[in-house]
mmCIF file as gemmi writes it, N, C-alpha and C atoms, coordinates in Angstrom:
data_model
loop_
_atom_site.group_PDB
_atom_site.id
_atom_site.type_symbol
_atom_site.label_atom_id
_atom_site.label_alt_id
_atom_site.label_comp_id
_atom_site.label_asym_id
_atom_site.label_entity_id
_atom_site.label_seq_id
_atom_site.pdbx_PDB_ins_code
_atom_site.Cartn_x
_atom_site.Cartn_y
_atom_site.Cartn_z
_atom_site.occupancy
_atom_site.B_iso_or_equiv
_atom_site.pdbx_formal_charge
_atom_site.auth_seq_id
_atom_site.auth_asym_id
_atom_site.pdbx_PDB_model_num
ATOM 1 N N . UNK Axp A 1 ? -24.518 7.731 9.116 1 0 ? 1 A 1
ATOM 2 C CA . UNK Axp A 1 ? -23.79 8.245 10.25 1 0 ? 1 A 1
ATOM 3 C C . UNK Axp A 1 ? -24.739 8.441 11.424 1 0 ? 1 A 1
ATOM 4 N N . UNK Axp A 2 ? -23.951 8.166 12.914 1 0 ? 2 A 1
ATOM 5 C CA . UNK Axp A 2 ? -25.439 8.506 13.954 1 0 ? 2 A 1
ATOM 6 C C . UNK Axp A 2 ? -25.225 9.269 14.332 1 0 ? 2 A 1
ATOM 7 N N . UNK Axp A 3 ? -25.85 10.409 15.064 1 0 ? 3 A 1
ATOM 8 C CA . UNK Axp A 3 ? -26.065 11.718 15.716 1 0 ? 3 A 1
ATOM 9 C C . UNK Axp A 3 ? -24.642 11.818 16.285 1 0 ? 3 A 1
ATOM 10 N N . UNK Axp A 4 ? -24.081 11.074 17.072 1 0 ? 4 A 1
ATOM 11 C CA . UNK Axp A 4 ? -23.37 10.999 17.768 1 0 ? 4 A 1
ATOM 12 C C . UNK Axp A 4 ? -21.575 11.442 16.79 1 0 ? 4 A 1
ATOM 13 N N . UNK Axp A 5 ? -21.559 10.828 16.052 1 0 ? 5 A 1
ATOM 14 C CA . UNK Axp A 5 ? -20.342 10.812 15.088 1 0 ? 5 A 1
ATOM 15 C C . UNK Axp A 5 ? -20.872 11.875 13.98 1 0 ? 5 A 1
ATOM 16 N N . UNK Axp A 6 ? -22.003 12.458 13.712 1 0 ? 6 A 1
ATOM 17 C CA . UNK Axp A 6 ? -22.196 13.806 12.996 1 0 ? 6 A 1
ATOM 18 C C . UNK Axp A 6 ? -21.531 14.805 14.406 1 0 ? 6 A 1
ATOM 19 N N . UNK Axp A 7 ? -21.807 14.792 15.133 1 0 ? 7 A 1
ATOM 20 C CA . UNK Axp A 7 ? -21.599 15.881 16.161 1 0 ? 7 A 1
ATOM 21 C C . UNK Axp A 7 ? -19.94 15.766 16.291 1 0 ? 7 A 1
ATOM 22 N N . UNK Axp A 8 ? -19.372 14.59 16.044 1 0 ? 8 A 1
ATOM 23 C CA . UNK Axp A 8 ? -17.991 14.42 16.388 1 0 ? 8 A 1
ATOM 24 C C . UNK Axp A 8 ? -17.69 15.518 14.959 1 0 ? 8 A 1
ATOM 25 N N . UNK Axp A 9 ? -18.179 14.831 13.742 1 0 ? 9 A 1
ATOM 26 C CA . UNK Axp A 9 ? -17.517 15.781 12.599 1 0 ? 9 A 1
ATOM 27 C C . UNK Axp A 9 ? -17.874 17.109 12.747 1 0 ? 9 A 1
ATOM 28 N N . UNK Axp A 10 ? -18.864 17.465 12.932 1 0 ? 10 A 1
ATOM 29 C CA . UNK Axp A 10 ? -18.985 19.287 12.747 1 0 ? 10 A 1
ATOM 30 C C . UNK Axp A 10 ? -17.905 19.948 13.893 1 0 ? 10 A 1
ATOM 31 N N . UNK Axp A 11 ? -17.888 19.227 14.934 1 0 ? 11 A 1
ATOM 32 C CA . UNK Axp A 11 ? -16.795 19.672 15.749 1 0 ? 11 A 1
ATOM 33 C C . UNK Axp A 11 ? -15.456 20.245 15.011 1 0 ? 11 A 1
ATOM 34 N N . UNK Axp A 12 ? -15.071 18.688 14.35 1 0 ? 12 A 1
ATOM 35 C CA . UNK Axp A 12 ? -13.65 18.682 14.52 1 0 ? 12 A 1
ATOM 36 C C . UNK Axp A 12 ? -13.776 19.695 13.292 1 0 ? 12 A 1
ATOM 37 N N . UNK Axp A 13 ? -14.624 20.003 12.497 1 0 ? 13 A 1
ATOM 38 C CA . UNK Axp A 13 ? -14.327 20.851 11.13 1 0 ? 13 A 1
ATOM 39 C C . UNK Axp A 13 ? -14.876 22.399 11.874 1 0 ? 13 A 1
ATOM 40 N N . UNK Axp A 14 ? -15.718 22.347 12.381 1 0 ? 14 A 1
ATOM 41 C CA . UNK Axp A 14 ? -15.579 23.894 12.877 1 0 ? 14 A 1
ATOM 42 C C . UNK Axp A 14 ? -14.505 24.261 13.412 1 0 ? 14 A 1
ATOM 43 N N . UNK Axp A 15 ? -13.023 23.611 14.16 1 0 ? 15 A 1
ATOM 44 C CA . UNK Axp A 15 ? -12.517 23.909 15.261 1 0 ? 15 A 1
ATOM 45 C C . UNK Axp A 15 ? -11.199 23.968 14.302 1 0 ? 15 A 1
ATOM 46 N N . UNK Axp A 16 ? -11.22 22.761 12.981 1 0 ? 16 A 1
ATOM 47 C CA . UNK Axp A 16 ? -10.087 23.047 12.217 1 0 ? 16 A 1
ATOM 48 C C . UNK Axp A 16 ? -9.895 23.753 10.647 1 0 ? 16 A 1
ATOM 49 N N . UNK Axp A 17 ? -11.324 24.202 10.372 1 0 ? 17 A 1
ATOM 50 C CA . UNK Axp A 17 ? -11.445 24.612 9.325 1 0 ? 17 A 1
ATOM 51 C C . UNK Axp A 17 ? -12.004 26.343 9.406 1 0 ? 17 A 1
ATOM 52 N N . UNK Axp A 18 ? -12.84 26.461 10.637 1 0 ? 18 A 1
ATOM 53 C CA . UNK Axp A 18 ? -13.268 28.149 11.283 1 0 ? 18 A 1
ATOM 54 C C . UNK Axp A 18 ? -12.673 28.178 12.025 1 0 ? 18 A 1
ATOM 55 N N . UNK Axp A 19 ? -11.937 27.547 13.17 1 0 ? 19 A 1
ATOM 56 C CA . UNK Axp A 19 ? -10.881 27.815 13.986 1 0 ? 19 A 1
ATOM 57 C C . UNK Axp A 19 ? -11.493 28.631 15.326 1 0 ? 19 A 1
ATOM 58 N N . UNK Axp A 20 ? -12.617 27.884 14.953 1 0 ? 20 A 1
ATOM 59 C CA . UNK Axp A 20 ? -13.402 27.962 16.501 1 0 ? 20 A 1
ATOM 60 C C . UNK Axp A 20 ? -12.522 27.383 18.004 1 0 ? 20 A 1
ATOM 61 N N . UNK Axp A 21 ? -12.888 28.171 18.879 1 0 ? 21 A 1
ATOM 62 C CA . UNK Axp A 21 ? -12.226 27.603 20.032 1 0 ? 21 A 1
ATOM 63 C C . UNK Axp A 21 ? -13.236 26.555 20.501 1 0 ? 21 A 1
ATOM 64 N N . UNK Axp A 22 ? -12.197 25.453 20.89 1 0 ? 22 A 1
ATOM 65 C CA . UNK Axp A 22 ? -13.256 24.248 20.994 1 0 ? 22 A 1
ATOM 66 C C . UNK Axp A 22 ? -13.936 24.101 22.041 1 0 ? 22 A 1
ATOM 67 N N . UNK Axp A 23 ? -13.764 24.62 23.049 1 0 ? 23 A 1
ATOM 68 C CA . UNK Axp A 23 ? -14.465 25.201 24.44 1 0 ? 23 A 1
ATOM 69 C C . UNK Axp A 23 ? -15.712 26.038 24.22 1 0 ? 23 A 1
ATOM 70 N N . UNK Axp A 24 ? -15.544 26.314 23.343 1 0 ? 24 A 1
ATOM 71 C CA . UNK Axp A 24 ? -17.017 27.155 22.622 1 0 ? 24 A 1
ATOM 72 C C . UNK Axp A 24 ? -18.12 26.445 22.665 1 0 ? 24 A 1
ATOM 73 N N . UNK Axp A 25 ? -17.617 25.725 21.876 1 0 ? 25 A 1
ATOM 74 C CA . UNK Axp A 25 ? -18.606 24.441 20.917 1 0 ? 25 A 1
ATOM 75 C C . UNK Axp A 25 ? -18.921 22.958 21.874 1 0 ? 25 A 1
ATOM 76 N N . UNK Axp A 26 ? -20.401 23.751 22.064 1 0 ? 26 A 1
ATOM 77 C CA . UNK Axp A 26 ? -21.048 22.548 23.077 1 0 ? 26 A 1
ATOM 78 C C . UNK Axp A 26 ? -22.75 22.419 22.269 1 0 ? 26 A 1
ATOM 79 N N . UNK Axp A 27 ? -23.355 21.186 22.55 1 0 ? 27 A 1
ATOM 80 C CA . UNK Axp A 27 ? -24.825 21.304 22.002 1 0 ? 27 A 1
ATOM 81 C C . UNK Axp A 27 ? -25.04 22.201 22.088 1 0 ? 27 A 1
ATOM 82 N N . UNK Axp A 28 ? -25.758 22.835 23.218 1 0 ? 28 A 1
ATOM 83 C CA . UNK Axp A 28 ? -26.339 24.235 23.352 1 0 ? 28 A 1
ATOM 84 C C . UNK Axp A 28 ? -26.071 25.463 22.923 1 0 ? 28 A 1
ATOM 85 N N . UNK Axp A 29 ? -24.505 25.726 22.665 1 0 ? 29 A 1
ATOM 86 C CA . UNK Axp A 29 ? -23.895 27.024 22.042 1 0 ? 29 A 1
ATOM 87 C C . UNK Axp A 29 ? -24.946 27.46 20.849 1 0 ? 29 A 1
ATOM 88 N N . UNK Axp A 30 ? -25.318 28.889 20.785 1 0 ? 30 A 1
ATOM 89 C CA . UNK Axp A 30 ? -25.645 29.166 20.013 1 0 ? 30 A 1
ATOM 90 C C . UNK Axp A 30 ? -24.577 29.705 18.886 1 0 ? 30 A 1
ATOM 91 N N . UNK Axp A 31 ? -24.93 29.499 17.414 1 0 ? 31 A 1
ATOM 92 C CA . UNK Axp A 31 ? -23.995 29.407 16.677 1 0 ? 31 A 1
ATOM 93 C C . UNK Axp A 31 ? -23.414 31.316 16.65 1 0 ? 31 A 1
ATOM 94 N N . UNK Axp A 32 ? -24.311 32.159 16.143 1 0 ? 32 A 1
ATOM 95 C CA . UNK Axp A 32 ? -23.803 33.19 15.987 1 0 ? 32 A 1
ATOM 96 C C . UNK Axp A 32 ? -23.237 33.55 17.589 1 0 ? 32 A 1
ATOM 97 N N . UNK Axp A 33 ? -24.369 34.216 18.433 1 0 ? 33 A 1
ATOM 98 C CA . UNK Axp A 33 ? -23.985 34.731 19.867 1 0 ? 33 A 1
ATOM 99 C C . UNK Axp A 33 ? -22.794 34.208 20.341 1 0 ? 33 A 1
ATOM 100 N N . UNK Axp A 34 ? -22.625 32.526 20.662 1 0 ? 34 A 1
ATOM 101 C CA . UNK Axp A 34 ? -21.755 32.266 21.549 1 0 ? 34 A 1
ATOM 102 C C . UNK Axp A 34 ? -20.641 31.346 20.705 1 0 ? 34 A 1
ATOM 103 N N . UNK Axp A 35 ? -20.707 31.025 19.48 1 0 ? 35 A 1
ATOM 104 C CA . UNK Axp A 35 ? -19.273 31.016 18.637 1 0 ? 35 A 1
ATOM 105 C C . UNK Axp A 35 ? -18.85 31.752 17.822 1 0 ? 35 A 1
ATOM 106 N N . UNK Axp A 36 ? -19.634 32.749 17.469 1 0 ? 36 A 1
ATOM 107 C CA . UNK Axp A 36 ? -19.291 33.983 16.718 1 0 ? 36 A 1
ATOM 108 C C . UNK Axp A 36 ? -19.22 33.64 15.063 1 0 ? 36 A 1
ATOM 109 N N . UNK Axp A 37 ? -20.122 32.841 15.102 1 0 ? 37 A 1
ATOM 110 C CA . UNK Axp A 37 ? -20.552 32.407 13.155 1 0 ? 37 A 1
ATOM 111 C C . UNK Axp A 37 ? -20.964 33.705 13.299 1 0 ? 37 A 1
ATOM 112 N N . UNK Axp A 38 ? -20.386 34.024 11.802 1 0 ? 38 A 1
ATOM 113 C CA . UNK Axp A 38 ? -20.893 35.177 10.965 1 0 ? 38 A 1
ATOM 114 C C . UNK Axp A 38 ? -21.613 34.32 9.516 1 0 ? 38 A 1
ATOM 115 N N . UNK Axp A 39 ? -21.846 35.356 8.632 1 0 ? 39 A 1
ATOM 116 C CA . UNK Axp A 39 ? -22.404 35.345 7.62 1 0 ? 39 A 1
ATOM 117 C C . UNK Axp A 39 ? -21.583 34.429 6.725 1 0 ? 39 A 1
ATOM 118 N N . UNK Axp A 40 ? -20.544 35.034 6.344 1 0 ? 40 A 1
ATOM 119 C CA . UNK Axp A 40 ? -19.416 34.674 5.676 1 0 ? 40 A 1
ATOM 120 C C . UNK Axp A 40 ? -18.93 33.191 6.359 1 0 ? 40 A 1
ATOM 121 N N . UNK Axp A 41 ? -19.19 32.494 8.021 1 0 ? 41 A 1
ATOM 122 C CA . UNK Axp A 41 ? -18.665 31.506 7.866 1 0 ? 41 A 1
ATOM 123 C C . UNK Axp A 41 ? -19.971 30.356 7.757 1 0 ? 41 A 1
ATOM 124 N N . UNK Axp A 42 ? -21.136 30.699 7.714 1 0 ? 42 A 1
ATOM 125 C CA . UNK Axp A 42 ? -22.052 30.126 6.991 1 0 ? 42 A 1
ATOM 126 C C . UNK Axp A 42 ? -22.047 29.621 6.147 1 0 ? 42 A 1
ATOM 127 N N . UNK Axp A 43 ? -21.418 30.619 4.71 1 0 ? 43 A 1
ATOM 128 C CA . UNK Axp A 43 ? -21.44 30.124 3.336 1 0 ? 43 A 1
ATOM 129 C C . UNK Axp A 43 ? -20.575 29.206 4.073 1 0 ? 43 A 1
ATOM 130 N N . UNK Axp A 44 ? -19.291 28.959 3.988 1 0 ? 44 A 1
ATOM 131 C CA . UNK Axp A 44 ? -18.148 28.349 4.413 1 0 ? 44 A 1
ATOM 132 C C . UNK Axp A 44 ? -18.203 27.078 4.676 1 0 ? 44 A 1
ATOM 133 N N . UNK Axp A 45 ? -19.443 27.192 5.781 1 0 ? 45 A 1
ATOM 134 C CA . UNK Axp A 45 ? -20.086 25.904 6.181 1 0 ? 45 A 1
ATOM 135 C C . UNK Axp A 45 ? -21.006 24.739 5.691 1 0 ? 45 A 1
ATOM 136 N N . UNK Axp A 46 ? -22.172 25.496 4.951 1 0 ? 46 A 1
ATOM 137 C CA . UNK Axp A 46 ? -22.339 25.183 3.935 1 0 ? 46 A 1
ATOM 138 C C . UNK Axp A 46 ? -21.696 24.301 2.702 1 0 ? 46 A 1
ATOM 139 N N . UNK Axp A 47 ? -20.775 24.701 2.506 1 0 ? 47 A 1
ATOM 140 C CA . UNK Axp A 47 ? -19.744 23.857 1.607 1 0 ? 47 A 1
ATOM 141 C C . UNK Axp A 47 ? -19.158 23.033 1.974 1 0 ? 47 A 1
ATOM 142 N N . UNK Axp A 48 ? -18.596 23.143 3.03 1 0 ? 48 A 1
ATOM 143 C CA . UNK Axp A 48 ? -18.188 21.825 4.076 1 0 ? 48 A 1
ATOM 144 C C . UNK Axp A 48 ? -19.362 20.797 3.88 1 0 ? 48 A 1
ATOM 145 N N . UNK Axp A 49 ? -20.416 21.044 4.747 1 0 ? 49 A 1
ATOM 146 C CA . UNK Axp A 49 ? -21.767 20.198 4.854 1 0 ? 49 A 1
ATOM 147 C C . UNK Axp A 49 ? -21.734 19.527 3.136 1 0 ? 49 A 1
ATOM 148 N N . UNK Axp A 50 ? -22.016 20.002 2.546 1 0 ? 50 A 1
ATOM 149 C CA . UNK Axp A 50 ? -21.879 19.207 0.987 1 0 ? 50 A 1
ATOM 150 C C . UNK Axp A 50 ? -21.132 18.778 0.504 1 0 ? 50 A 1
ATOM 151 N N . UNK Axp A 51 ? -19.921 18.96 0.95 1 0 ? 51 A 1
ATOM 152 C CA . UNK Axp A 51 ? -18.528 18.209 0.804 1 0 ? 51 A 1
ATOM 153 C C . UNK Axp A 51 ? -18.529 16.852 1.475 1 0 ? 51 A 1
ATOM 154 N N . UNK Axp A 52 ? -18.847 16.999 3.084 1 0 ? 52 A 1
ATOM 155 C CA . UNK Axp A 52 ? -18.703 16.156 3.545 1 0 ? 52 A 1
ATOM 156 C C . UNK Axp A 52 ? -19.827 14.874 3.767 1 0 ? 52 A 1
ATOM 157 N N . UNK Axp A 53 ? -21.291 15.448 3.875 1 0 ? 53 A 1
ATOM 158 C CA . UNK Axp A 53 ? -22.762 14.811 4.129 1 0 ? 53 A 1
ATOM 159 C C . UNK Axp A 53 ? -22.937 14.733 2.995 1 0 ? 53 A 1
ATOM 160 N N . UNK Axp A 54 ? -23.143 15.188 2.015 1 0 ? 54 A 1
ATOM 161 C CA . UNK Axp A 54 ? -23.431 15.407 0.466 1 0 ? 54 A 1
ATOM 162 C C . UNK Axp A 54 ? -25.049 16.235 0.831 1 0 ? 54 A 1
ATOM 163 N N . UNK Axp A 55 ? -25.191 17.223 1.695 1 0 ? 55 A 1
ATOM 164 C CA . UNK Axp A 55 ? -26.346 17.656 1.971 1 0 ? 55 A 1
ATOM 165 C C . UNK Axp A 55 ? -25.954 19.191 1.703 1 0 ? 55 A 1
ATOM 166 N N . UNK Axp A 56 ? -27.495 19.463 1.117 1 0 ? 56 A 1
ATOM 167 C CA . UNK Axp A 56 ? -27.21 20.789 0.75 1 0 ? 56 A 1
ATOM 168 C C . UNK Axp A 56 ? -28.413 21.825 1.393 1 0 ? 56 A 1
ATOM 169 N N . UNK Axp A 57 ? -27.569 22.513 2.208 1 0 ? 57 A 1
ATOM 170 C CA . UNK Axp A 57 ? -28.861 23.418 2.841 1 0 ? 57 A 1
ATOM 171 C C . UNK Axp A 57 ? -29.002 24.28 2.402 1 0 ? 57 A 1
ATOM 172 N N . UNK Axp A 58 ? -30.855 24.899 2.463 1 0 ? 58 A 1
ATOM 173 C CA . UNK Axp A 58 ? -30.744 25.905 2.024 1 0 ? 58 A 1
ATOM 174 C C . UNK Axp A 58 ? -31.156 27.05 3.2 1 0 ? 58 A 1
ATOM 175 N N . UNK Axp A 59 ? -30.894 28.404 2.343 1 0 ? 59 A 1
ATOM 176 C CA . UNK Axp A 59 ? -30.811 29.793 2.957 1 0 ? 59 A 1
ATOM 177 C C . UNK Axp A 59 ? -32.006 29.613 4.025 1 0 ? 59 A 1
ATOM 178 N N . UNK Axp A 60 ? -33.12 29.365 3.731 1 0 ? 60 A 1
ATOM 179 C CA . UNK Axp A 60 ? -34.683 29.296 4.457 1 0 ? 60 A 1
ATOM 180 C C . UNK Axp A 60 ? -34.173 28.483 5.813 1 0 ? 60 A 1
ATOM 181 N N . UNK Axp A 61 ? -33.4 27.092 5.24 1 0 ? 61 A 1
ATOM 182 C CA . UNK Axp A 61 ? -33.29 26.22 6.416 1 0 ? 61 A 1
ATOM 183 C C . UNK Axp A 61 ? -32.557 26.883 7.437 1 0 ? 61 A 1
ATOM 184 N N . UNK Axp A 62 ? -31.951 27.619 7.392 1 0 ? 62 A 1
ATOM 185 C CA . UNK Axp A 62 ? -30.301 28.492 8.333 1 0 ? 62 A 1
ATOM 186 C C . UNK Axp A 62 ? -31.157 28.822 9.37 1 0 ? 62 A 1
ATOM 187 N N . UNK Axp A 63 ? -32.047 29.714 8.599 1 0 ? 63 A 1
ATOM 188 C CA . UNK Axp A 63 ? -32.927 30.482 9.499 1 0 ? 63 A 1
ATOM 189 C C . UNK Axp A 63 ? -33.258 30.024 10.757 1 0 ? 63 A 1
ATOM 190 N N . UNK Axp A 64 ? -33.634 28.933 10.921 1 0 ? 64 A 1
ATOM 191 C CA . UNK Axp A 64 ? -34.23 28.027 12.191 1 0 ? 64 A 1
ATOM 192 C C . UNK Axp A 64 ? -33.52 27.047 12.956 1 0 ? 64 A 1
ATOM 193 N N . UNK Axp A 65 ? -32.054 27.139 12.458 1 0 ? 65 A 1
ATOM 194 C CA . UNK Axp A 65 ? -31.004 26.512 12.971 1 0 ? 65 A 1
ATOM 195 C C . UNK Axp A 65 ? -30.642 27.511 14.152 1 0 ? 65 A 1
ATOM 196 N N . UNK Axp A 66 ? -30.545 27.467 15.238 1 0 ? 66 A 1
ATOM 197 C CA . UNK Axp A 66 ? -30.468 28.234 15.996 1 0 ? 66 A 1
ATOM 198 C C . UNK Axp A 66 ? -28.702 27.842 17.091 1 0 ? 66 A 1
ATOM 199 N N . UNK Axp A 67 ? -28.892 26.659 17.343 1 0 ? 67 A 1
ATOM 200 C CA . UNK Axp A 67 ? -27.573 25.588 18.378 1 0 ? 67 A 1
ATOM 201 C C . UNK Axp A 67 ? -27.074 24.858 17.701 1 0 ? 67 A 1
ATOM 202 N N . UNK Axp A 68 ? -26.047 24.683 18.167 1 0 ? 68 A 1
ATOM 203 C CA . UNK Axp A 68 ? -25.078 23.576 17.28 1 0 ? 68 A 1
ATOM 204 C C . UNK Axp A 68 ? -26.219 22.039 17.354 1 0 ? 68 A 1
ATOM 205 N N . UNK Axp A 69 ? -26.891 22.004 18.405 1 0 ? 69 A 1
ATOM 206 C CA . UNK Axp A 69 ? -27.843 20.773 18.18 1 0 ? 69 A 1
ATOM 207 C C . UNK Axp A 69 ? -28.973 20.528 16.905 1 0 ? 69 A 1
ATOM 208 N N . UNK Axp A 70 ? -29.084 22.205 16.757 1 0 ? 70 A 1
ATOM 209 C CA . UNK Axp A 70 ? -30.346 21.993 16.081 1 0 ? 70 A 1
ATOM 210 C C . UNK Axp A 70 ? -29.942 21.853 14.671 1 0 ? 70 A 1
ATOM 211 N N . UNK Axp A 71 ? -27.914 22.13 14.349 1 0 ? 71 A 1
ATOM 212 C CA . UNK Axp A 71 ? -27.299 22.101 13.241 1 0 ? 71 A 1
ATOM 213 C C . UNK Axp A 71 ? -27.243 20.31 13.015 1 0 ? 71 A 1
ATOM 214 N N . UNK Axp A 72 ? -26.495 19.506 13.973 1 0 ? 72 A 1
ATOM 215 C CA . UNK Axp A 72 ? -26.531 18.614 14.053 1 0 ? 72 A 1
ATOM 216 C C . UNK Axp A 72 ? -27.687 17.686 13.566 1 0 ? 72 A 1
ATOM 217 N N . UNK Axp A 73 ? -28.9 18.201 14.076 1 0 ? 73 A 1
ATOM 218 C CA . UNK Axp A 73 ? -29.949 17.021 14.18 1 0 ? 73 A 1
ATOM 219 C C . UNK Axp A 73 ? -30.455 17.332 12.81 1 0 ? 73 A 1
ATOM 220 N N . UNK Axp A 74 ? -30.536 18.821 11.958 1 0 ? 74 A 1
ATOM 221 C CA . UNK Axp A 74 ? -30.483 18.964 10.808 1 0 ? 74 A 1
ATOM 222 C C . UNK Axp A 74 ? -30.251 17.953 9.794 1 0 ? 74 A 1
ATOM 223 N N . UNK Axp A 75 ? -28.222 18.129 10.014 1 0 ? 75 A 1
ATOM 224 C CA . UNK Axp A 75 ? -28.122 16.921 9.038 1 0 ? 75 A 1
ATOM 225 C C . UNK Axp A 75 ? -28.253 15.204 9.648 1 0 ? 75 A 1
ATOM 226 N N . UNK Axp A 76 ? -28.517 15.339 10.424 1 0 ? 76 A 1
ATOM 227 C CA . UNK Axp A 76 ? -29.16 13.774 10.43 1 0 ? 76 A 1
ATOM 228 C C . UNK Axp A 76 ? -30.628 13.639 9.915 1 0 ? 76 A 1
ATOM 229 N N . UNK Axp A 77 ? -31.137 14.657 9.768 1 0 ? 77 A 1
ATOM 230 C CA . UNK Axp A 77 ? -32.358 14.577 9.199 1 0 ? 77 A 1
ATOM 231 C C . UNK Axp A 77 ? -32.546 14.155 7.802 1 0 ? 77 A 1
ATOM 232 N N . UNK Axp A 78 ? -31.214 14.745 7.371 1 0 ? 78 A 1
ATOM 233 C CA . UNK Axp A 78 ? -31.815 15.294 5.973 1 0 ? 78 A 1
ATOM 234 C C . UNK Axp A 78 ? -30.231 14.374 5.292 1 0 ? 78 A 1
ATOM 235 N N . UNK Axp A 79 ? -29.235 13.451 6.018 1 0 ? 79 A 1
ATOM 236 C CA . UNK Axp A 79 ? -28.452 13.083 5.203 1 0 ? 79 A 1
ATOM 237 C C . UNK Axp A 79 ? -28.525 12.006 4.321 1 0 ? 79 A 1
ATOM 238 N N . UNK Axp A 80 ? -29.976 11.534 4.472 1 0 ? 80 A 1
ATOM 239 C CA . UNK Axp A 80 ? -30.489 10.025 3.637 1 0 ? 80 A 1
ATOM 240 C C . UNK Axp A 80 ? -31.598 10.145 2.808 1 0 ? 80 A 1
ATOM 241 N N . UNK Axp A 81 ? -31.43 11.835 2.629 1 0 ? 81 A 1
ATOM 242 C CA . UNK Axp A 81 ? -32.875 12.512 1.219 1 0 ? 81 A 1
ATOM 243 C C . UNK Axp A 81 ? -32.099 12.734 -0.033 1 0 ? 81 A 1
């Protein structure tokens, strides 16, 4: 998948599966502050991501995920390990 069509999917599953407002959700948004990820929709997400990438992140990695970009470029990193 290229950057471009990962960013299309986390969209459309944050917006129809957390029910994020999609006006939220831009590269730069930070995930907690400015879409209001909590804890609970982490795990959530998480499971998605392995459902859908077959990638499995861990707790350590979250940490340094900071923007929906840096979620993005994540799993392009890591969806062909």
């Amino acid at each position: 998948m290229t950057l471009k069509e990962i960013e299309a999917t986390v969209k459309q599953f944050l917006v129809e599966e957390l029910e994020i407002d999609e006006e939220k959700i831009t590269l730069e948004a930070r995930l907690k502050e400015d879409m209001g990820i909590d804890s609970l929709d982490l795990v959530d997400i998480v499971v998605i991501v392995d459902k859908i990438f077959g990638i499995r992140i861990k707790a350590e990695d979250m940490k340094g995920i900071v923007t929906l970009n840096d979620f993005c470029n994540y799993i392009a990193e890591h969806q062909n390990q």
